[in-house]
C-alpha positions in Angstrom: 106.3 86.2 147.7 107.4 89.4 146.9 105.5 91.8 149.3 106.1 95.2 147.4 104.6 93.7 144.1 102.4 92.3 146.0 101.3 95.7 147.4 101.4 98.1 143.9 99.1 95.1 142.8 96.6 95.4 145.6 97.1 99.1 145.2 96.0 99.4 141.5 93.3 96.7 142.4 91.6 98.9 144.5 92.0 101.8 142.1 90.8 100.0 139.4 87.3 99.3 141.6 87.1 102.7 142.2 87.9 103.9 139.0 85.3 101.4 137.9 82.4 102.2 139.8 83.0 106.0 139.2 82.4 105.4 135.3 79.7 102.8 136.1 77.9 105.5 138.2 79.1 109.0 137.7 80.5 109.1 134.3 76.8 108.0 132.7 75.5 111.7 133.7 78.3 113.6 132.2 80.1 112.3 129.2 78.7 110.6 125.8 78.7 106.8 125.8 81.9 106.9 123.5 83.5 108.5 126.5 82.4 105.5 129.2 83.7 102.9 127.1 86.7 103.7 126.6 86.8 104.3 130.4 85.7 101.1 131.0 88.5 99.8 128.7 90.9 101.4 130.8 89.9 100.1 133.8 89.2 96.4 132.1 93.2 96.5 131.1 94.1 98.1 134.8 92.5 95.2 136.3 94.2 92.8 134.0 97.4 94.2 134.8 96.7 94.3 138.6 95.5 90.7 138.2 98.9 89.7 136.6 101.2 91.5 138.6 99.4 89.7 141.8 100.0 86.1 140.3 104.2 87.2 139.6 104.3 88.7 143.1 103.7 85.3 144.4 106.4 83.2 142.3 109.5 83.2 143.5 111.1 83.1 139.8 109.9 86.6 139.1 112.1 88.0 142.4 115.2 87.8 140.2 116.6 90.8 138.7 116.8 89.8 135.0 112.6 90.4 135.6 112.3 93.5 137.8 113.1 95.8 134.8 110.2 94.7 132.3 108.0 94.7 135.5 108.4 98.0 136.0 108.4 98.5 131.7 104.8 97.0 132.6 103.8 99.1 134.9 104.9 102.1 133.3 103.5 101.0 129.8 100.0 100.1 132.4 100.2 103.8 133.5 100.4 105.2 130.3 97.8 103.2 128.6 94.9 103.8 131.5 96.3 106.8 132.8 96.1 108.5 129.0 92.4 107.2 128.7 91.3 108.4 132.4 93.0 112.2 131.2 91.3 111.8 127.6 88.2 111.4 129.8 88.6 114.0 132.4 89.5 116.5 129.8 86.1 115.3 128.0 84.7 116.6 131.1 86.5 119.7 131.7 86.9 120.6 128.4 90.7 121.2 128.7 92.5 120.3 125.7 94.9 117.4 126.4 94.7 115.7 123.0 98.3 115.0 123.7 97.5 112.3 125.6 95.9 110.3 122.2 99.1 109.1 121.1 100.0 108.1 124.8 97.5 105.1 125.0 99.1 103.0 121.9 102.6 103.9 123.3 101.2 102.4 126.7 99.8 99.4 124.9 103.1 98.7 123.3 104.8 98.8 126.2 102.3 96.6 128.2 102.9 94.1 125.1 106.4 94.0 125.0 107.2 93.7 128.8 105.0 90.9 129.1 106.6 89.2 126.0 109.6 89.9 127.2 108.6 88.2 130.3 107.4 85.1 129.0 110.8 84.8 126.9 113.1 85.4 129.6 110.5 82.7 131.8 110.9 80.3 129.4 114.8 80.3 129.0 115.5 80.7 132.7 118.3 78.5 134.2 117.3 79.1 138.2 113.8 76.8 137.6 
């Protein structure tokens, strides 16, 4: 097991539950439905990235350094995607103009893609099984 991936998974679990339950409960009174989906879509993808960095943390194979690198690709490409769609939404709500952030989410997307790809390539070819 590794016990730091473990840990940033368990971490952006319980983020992800909070973040949910804010848009299942707050964001209904402040921002137009629009708004609260595509905060629930962000916190859908943050628990599916939570849910798959938990299941590497616990296989051995994923320890070796050849993987750390697109890990961390996967969690910055997670951060990007949900991050950019939590800040779309707060801005929503604030009414500060971060329309920067738009082209963020596909960018965050990609990288989510790729890593995991990327993963499951170098998974598949690795010697050490």
């Amino acid at each position: 097991m590794n016990r730091k991936l473990t840990l940033i998974a368990l971490i952006i679990f319980a983020l992800s539950i909070a973040c949910g339950a804010f848009g299942a409960h707050a964001l209904k009174e402040i921002v137009a439905v629009k708004w609260q989906l595509a905060f629930e879509t962000a916190v859908r993808y943050q628990i599916y990235g939570a849910l798959l960095l938990l299941i590497l943390s616990f296989q051995s194979t994923f320890h070796q350094a050849q993987f750390k690198r697109w890990i961390v690709l996967f969690l910055v490409g997670l951060a990007c995607f949900s991050g950019s769609i939590y800040g779309l939404v707060a801005a929503e709500i604030t009414h500060v103009n971060l329309s920067f952030l738009g082209p963020i989410t596909p960018l965050g997307g990609l990288l989510m893609i790729s890593s995991v790809l990327v993963i499951g390539i170098k998974y598949a070819t690795n010697k050490a099984d």
